[in-house]
DOFI-711926 format. One line per field, with one value per residue (C-alpha): x, y, z. Coordinates in steps of 0.25 Angstrom, whole numbers, plus 5000, padded with zeros to 4 digits. Layout:
<sites>
x: (X_...);
y: (Y_...);
z: (Z_...);
</sites>
This chain:
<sites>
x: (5421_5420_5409_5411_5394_5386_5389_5402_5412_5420_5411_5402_5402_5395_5396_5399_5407_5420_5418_5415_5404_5401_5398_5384_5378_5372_5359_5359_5354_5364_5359_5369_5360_5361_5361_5347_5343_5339_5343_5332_5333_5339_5347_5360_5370_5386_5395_5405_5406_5411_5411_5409_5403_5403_5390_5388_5391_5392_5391_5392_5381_5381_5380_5374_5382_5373_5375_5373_5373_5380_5379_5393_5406_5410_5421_5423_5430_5420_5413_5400_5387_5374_5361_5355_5345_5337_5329_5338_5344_5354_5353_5361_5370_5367_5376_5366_5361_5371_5380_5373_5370_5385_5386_5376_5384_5395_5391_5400_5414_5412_5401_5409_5420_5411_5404_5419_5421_5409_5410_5423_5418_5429_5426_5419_5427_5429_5444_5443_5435_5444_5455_5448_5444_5455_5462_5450_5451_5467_5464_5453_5439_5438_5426_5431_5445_5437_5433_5449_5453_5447_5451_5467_5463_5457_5472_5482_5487_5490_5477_5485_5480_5489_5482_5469_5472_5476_5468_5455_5460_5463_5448_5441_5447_5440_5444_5447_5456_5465_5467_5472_5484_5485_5488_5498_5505_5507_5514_5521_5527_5530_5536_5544_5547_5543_5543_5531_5520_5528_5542_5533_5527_5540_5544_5530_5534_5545_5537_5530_5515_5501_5501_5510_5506_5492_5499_5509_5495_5488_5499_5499_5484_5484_5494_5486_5472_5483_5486_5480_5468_5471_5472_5459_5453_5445_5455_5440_5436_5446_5438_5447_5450_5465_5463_5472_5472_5469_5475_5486_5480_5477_5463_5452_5459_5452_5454_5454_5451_5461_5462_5474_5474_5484_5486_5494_5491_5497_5510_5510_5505_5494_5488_5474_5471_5456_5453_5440_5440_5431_5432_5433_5422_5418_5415_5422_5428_5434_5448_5456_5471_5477_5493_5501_5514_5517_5504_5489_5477_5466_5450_5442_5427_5417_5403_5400_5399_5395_5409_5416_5417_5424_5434_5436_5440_5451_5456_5468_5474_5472_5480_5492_5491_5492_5504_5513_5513_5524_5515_5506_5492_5486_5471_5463_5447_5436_5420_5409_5409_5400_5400_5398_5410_5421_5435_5442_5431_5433_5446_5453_5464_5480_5487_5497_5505_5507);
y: (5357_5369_5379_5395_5397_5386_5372_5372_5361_5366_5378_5381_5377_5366_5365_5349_5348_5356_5369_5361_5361_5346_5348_5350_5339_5335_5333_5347_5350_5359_5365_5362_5370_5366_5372_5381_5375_5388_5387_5386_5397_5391_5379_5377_5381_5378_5386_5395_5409_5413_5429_5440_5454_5462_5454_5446_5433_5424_5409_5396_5387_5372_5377_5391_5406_5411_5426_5428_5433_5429_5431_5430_5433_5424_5425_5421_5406_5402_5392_5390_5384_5391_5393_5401_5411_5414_5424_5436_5439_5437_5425_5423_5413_5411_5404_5390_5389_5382_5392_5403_5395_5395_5412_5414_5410_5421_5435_5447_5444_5429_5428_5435_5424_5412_5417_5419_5404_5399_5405_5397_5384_5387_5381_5390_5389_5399_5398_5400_5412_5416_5416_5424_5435_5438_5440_5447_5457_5458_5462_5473_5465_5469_5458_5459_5451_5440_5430_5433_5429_5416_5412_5415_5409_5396_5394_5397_5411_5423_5433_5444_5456_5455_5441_5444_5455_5446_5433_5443_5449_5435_5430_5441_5436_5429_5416_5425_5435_5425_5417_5433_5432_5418_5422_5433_5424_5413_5425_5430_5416_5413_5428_5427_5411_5409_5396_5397_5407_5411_5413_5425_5430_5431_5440_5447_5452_5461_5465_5478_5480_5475_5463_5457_5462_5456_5442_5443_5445_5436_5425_5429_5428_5413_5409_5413_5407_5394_5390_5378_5378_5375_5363_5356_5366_5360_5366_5369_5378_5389_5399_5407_5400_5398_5401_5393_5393_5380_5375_5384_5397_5398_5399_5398_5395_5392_5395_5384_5386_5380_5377_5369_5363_5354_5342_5331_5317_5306_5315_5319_5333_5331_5344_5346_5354_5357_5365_5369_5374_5373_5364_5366_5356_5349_5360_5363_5353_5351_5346_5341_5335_5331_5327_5322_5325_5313_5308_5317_5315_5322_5322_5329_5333_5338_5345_5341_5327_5324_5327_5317_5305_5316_5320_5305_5303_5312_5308_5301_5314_5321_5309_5311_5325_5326_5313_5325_5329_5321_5316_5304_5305_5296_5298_5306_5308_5314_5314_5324_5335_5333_5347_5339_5332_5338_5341_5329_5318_5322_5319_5304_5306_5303_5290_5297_5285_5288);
z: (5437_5447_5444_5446_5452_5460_5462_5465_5468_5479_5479_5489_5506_5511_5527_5525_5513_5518_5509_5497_5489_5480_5465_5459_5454_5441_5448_5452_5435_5431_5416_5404_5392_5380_5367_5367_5381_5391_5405_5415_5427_5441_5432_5437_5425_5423_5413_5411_5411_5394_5396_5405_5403_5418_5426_5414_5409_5396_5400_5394_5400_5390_5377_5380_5381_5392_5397_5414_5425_5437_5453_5456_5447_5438_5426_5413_5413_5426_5426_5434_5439_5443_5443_5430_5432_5422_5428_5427_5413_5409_5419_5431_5436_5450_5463_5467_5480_5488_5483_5488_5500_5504_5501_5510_5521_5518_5520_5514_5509_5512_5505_5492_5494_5497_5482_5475_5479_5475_5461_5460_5467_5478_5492_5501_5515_5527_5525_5510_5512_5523_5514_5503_5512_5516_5502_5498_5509_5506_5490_5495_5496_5480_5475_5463_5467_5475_5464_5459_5474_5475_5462_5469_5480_5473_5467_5480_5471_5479_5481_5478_5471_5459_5458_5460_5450_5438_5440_5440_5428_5422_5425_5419_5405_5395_5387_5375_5380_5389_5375_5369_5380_5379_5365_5368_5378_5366_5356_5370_5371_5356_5355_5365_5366_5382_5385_5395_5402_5414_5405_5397_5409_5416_5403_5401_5415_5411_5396_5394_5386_5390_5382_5390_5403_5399_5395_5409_5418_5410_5413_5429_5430_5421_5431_5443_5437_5433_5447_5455_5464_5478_5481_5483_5474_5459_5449_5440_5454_5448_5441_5435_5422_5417_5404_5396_5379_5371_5358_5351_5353_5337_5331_5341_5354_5366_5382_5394_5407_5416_5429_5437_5451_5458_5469_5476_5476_5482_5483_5470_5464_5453_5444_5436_5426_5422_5412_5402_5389_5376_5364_5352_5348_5361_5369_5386_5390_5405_5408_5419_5416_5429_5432_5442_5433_5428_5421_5416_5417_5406_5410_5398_5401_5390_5392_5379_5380_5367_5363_5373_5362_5352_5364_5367_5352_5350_5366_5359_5354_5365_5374_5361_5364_5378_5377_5373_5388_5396_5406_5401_5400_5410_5407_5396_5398_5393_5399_5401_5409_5422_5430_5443_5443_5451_5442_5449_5445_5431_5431_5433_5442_5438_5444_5453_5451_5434);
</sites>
């Protein structure tokens, strides 16, 4: 899994590794509190950002809800590693020093680029940055629209500034309120019997009223923060979370974070999907399904590892379940959840023969 702050696969420059920084080891200690524990000052932490209120933040560190500080942008949906400094309050999460490190090598609006990149655990390259300037330049140098530039950038979509408009719009929503238009487009869609998404955008396009309006941007922007990361690019280094609703959207319905990516092998064209939500009883759990089109593959992990035999019990209903989809299911896993490990060893690959 990628990691918005420090530590980065893919994230930082080293001058013999190509522009690609490894992934931080186990050995390096990072902190995993639990319940009642107190994070020491200089720990290097992992989390994910719950809320936001202007230079503030809420942040789920183990068990613990944690308000911080941060000393670069982040967003609700991200998720991060840094270092936790305890001597400021409320603490603050800070970039490690092979991070700042690599900044220090870029002076002015490189060195604003190189720390966009870094907070996403893009690869830090001349041409990359190169590329960024210049579309940076082209939508008027605003700072505000540069985190929302690498996030088009990271995915091939047009940097545009009716792009960087919605997709910034789109991340600055919490969990709660893209489930409140997801809900909206459900009714849309029984109302009016669309047979997909793009069908009731194509007629929200002609309709009148701002509840529509908000439900046809909200569509655009999902489809933007939906597409594919380059190629060669960790699906899990795209920041801007897809939200996408669980369940049947009744009684206390949950949000995951989604993110897609897409390759060829041997000829033929394979897709992953990862994606992170919240259990009901086992608490996050990480996912990667991958397909070639003909066959699936399904790796869960758990952070709770207490609850893996619990998952590995009920693994029968969910291979009946996921046997209603036409392509067989070719493997089905479950294991702990090791933030070291890169996305692609955590998931068995597909035979490209099935």
């Amino acid at each position: 899994m990628a990691y918005g702050v420090g530590g980065l696969p893919g994230g930082a420059v080293d001058p013999h590794s190509g522009g690609i920084r490894p992934p931080v080891g186990e050995g390096q200690g990072v902190a995993r509190p639990g319940a009642g524990a107190r994070i020491a000052d200089g720990a290097v932490v992992e989390g994910l950002v719950t809320a936001k209120d202007g230079d503030s933040y809420q942040v789920r560190i183990g068990t613990h809800l944690l308000n911080a500080r941060a000393t670069i942008p982040l967003f609700v949906g991200q998720r991060f590693r840094a270092v936790w400094d305890a001597s400021t309050t409320p603490p603050m999460l800070r970039l490690q020093q092979g991070d700042m490190a690599v900044l220090a090598r870029f002076t002015g609006r490189d060195q604003q680029i190189a720390m966009a990149l870094l907070s996403r655990g893009l690869p830090v390259k001349d041409d990359v940055l190169w590329s960024l300037r210049q579309q940076w330049m082209q939508n008027g140098g605003d700072p505000a629209k540069l985190g929302t530039l690498v996030e088009l950038w990271a995915r091939g979509a047009a940097m545009t500034e009716g792009n960087v408009a919605l997709l910034s719009w789109y991340m600055e929503l919490s969990p709660e309120r893209a489930m409140q238009i997801w809900k909206k487009i459900r009714e849309r869609l029984y109302e009016r019997a669309h047979k997909s998404p793009a069908s009731l955008l194509a007629a929200l396009k002609g309709g009148e009223g701002e509840e529509d309006e908000e439900i046809s941007r909200f569509l655009q922007a999902h489809a933007l923060a939906g597409k594919p990361a380059r190629r060669g690019l960790d699906p899990s280094m795209l920041m801007a979370p897809a939200w996408w609703p669980t369940g049947d959207g009744e009684g206390d319905a949950s949000m995951a974070r989604v993110a897609i990516s897409s390759d060829e092998r041997k000829g033929r064209k394979v897709w992953w999907v990862s994606f992170e939500m919240e259990g009901n009883r086992i608490g996050p759990i990480l996912g990667d399904v991958m397909t070639n089109g003909r066959a699936l593959s399904v790796g869960l992990k758990l952070k709770n590892t207490a609850q893996i035999p619990y998952v590995r019990e009920n693994m029968p209903a969910l291979r009946d379940e996921l046997g209603e989809i036409a392509m067989p299911v070719q493997h089905l896993g479950v294991g702990e959840f090791r933030p070291d490990e890169s996305r692609g060893s955590q998931q068995r690959g597909l035979d490209m023969e099935a």
